[in-house]
N, C-alpha and C positions, 0 to 999 in steps of 0.2 A: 711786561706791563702788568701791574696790578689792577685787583679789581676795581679801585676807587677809580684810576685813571681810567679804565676801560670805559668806565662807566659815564667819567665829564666827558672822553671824545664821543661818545655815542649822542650823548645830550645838545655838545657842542654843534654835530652833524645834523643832527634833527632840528634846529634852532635856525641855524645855516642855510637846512633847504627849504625851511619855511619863512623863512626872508627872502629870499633868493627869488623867490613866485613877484610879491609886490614891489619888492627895490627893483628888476628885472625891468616890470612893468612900467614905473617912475618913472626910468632914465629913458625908454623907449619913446614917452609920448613927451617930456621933454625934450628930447633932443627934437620930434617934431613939432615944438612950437604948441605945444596943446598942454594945457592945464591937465595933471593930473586927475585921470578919473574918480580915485577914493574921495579927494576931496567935494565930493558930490554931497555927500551924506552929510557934509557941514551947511549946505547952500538952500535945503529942502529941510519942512517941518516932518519931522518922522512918524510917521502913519503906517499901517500896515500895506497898504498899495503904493507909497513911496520906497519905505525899504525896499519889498520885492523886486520895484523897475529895477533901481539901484542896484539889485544883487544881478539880475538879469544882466543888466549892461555892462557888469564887471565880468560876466561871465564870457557875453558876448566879446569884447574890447581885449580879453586875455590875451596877449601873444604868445604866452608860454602854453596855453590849453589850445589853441590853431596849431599851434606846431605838434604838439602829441596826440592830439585830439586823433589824428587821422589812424597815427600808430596804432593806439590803445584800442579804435572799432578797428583796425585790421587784426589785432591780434586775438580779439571776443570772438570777432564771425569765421578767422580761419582755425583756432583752436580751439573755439567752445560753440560755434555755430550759435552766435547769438549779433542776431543783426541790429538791437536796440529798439528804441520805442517803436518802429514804422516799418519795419522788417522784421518777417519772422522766415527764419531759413528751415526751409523742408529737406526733403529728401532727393537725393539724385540730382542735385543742382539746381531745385526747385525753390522757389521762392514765394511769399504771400504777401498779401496788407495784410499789415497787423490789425489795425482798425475794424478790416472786414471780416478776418477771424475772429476778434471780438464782437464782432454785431451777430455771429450764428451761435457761441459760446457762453458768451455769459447775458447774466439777466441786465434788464434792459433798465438805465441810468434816467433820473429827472430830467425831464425833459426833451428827452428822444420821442422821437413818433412811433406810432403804431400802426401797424396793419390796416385798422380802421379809418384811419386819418389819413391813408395813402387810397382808400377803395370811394370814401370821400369826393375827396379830390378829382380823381377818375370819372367818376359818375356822372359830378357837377360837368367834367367838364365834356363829357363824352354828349350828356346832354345840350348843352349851349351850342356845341358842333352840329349837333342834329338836327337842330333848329334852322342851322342857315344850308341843311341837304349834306352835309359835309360827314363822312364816317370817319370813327376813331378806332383806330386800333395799337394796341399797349402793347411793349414786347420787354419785361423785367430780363433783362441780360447776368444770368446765373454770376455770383460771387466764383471767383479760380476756387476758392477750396471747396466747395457747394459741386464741382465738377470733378475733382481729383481731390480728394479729403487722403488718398492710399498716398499720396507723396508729399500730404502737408504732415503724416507720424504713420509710424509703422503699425500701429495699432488699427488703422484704419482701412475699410475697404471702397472700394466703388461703390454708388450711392445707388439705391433699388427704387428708390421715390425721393421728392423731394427733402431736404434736411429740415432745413431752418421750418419749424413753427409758424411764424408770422408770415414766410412766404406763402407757405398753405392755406392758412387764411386769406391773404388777399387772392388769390387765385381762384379760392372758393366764395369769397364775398364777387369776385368780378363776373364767373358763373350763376351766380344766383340775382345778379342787375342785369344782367345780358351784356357784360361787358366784352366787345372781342379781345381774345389775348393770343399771342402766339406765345406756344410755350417749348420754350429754347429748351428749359433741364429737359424734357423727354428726348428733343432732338442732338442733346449732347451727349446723355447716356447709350446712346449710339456706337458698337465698337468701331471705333478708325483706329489705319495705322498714322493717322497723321492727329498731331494733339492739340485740341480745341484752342488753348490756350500755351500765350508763350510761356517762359520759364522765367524770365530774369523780368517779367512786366505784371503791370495786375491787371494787361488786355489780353483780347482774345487775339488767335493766329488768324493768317489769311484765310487757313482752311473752315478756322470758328467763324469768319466773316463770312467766308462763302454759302457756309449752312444755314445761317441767321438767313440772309439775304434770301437762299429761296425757300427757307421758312414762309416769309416775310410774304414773295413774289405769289406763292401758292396761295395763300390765306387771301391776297386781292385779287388774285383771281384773272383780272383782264390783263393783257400784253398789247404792245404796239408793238412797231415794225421798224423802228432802227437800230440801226448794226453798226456797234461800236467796232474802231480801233482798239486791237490790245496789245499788248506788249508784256514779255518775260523781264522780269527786276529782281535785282537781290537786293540785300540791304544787309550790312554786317553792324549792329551795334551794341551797345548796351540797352537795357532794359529801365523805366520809370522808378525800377524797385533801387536796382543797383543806385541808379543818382540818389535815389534818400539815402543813403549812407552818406554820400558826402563826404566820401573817403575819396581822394585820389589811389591811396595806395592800396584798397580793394578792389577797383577800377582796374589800374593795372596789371592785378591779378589775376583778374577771372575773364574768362577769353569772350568777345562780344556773342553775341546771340545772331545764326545765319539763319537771314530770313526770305522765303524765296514765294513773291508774290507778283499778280498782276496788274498792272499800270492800265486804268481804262479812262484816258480822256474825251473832255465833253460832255462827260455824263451829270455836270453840275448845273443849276437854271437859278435864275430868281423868283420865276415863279413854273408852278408846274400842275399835273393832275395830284398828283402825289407831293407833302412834304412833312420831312423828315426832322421831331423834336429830337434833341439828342445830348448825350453828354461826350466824355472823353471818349467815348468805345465807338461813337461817330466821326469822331476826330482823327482818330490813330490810324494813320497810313493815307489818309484822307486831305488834310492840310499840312501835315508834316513828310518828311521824309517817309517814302518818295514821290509822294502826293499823289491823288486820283487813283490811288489802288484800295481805298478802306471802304467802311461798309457803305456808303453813299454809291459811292462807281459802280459796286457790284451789284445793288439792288436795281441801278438805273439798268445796267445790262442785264440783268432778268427780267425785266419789267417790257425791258423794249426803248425807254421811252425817260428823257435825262427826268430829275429830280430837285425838287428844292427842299434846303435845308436851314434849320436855325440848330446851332451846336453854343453848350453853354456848357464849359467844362465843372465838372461836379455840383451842377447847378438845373438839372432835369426834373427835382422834384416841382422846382416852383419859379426858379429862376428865369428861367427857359420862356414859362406860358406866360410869365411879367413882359420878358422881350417881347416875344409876339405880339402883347399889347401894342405896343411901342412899333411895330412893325404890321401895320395892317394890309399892304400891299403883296402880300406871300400867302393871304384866305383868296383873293381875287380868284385865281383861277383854281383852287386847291376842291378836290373832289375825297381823298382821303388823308388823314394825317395820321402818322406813324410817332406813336410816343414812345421812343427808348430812352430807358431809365437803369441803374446797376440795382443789383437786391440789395445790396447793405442800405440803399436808399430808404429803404422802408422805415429804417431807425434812424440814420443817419443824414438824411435829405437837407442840403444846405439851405434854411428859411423852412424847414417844416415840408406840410402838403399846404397850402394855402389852397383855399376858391380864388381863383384866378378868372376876372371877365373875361368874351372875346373885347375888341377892338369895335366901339360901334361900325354900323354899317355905312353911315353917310361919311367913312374916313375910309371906304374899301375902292377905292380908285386904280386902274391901270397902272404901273409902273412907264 
């Protein structure tokens, strides 16, 4: 074959597979009965936020990019160790939010909050609690690489004080208001042989539960007198990190994560002396599989004495003390309130730090 021919079947090929994507596409949504996608972009005035859906929904609606799609991240994260936007792969099987290594790493974006706007917030509300006899106390639950930075890159060692900047600030703005805070980074930089945090998740392990917990138990101080049932549980799964991949066939890959914690039921109430604001890292082990073993169960069993909870997944900066609004039957009997929030919070806080009121009082009625 000459070069001129070498050169039409190469062009032909290339022409080929770039037809092949959209006719592929055509025949698919016809044959189901559905109006071709492309012809979208004829049906809409073309604007710069029209196009984009339009590209979006091509992208999304692709059957040829679902079917490779899975391939192409297995083949990034097991040859190049690159997990894509929401994953970032460490070392030794470790894994991060990408998001939260970016809120300790680089400079902070229009719009993000500030240290200040989180000590704020705190203040107002530590205040307004005080007002009706009720103590606050704040417990910023350390970012995974904020804890282990030596298996987010090899460059890196175990942390001798806190990382992040801004967490320091707030920590230091919350000392200088009288704010109470339990503070987890000193309790994590702690040697265990058992690790704070899991591997394939952006929570903490049973054992990071347990230490937060009588963090937590120690800093309030009083205990009651009941004595839970407990119970030994494993749990083999995947990790929150691994699902954002959204690979099946990384999934299958990578062997689940064995987790071996304790199961303490009853320790949950609607209302209590104690309740617990919180995001996911209140959640995990706690309402999902295999429930009653995450950090709620484990405080009540330090404490003595069950606990009430309001949990607002990635919603602790603001979202949370909104619900409580909305829920004024959980102050009735509340004598101290536990605010747990993650650090990326400080930038990152779904709605900001807003001033958030209590719940007037003439709506605090018995359950």
């Amino acid at each position: 074959m000459n070069s001129t021919a070498a050169s039409r079947a190469l062009i032909i090929a290339f022409l080929t597979l770039l037809a092949a994507v959209p006719v592929t596409q055509c025949v698919v949504e016809w044959r189901r009965g559905e109006t071709p996608g492309v012809l979208r972009v004829f049906l809409e005035r073309p604007t710069r936020a029209s196009l984009a859906s339009f590209e979006r929904s091509l992208e999304d609606a692709s059957v040829t990019a679902r079917t490779l799609r899975p391939w192409m991240q297995a083949a990034q994260f097991f040859a190049l160790n690159d997990g894509g936007a929401k994953v970032h792969v460490g070392r030794n099987g470790w894994m991060f939010y990408t998001p939260g290594v970016n809120a300790i790493t680089q400079r902070r974006q229009p719009g993000e909050s500030t240290a200040r706007d989180a000590i704020a917030a705190v203040t107002a509300f530590r205040d307004t609690l005080a007002a009706r006899g009720i103590r606050l106390i704040v417990m910023p639950v350390p970012n995974k690489e904020s804890v282990y930075p030596q298996w987010l890159s090899s460059g890196s060692e175990p942390p001798k004080r806190i990382i992040y900047p801004d967490t320091r600030e707030f920590f230091d703005g919350c000392a200088a208001a009288g704010v109470e805070v339990v503070d987890l980074f000193a309790r994590y930089r702690e040697i265990s042989r058992f690790p704070y945090y899991l591997r394939q998740d952006t929570h903490w392990s049973p054992h990071g539960i347990e230490a937060a917990a009588q963090a937590v138990a120690e800093r309030i101080g009083t205990r009651g007198k009941a004595r839970f049932e407990t119970r030994a549980v494993t749990v083999d799964a995947h990790g929150d990190l691994v699902k954002m991949l959204q690979s099946p066939v990384i999934e299958s890959g990578l062997t689940p994560e064995h987790i071996e914690t304790t199961q303490i039921p009853g320790t949950s109430t609607l209302t209590a002396p104690v309740l617990v604001l919180g995001d996911s890292f209140s959640r995990i082990f706690q309402t999902d599989e295999p429930r009653d073993a995450g950090f709620i169960a484990h405080l009540a069993r330090q404490l003595g004495h069950p606990v009430a909870s309001l949990v607002n997944d990635g919603g602790a900066s603001t979202l949370v003390r909104q619900e409580l609004f909305r829920r004024p039957e959980l102050l009735v009997t509340a004598k101290v309130v536990l605010w747990e929030f993650t650090e990326r919070d400080l930038r990152l806080g779904m709605e900001g730090w807003q001033i958030v009121p209590l719940p007037p009082t003439t709506s605090l009625t018995p359950p």
